[in-house]
C-alpha positions in Angstrom: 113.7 87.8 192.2 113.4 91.4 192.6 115.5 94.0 190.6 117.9 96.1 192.5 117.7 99.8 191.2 121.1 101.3 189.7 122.1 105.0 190.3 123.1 105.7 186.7 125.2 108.5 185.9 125.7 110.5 182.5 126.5 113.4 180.5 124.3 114.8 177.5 125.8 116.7 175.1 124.5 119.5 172.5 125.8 120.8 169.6 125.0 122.9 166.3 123.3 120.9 163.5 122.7 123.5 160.7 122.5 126.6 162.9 120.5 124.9 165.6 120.9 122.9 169.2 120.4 119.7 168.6 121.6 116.9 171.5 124.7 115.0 170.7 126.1 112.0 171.8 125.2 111.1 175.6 128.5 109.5 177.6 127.7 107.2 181.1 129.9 108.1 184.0 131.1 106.2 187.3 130.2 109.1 189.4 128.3 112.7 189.9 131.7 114.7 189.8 132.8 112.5 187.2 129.9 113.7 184.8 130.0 117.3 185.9 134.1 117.2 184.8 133.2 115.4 181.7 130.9 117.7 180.8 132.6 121.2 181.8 135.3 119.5 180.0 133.5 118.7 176.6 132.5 122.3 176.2 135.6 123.7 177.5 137.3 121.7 175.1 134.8 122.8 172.0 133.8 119.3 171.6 129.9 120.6 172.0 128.4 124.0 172.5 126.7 123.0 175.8 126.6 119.8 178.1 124.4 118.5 181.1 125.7 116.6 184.0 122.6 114.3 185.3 121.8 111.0 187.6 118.9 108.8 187.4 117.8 106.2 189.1 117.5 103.0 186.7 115.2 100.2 188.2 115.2 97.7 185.0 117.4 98.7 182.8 116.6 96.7 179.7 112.9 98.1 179.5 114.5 102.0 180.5 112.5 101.5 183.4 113.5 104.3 186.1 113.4 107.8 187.4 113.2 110.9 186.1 116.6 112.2 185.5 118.0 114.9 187.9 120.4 117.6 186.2 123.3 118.0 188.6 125.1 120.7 186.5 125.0 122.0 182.9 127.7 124.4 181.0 127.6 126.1 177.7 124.0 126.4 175.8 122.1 123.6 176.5 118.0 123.6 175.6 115.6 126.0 177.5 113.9 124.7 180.6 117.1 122.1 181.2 118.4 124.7 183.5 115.0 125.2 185.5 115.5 121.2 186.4 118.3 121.9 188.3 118.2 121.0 191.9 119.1 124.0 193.5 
């Protein structure tokens, strides 16, 4: 029986830990534009300094067995290099 691969969805967030960015909690999402709201919401809100909207193909999703993740949007500070994995 074959696994069917699952087009997960989530947002990571970053926030402050003693002067520094450090990721925060990570939230799944039903859809794309609901993780880029969630996100642009979080750090609109000052719930975190910074937030990524991503997707990610999950093929076996009890070993983490999948994709690379693909950044579909990111807001506030977020880590150097996240905004170079951007698709466009």
């Amino acid at each position: 029986m074959s696994l069917q691969p699952v087009v997960a969805h989530s947002v990571q967030l970053f926030v402050l830990v003693k002067g520094r960015l450090a990721q925060g909690g990570l939230m799944d999402c039903k859809g794309a534009a609901e993780a880029c709201r969630v996100a642009e919401d979080k750090v609109r809100l000052g719930r975190a300094i910074g937030a990524a909207a991503f997707t990610r193909t999950v093929v076996d999703p009890d070993f983490d067995d999948g994709g690379e993740p693909i950044t579909l949007a990111i807001f506030g500070t977020v880590p150097p290099g996240l905004a170079d994995q951007l698709p466009f």
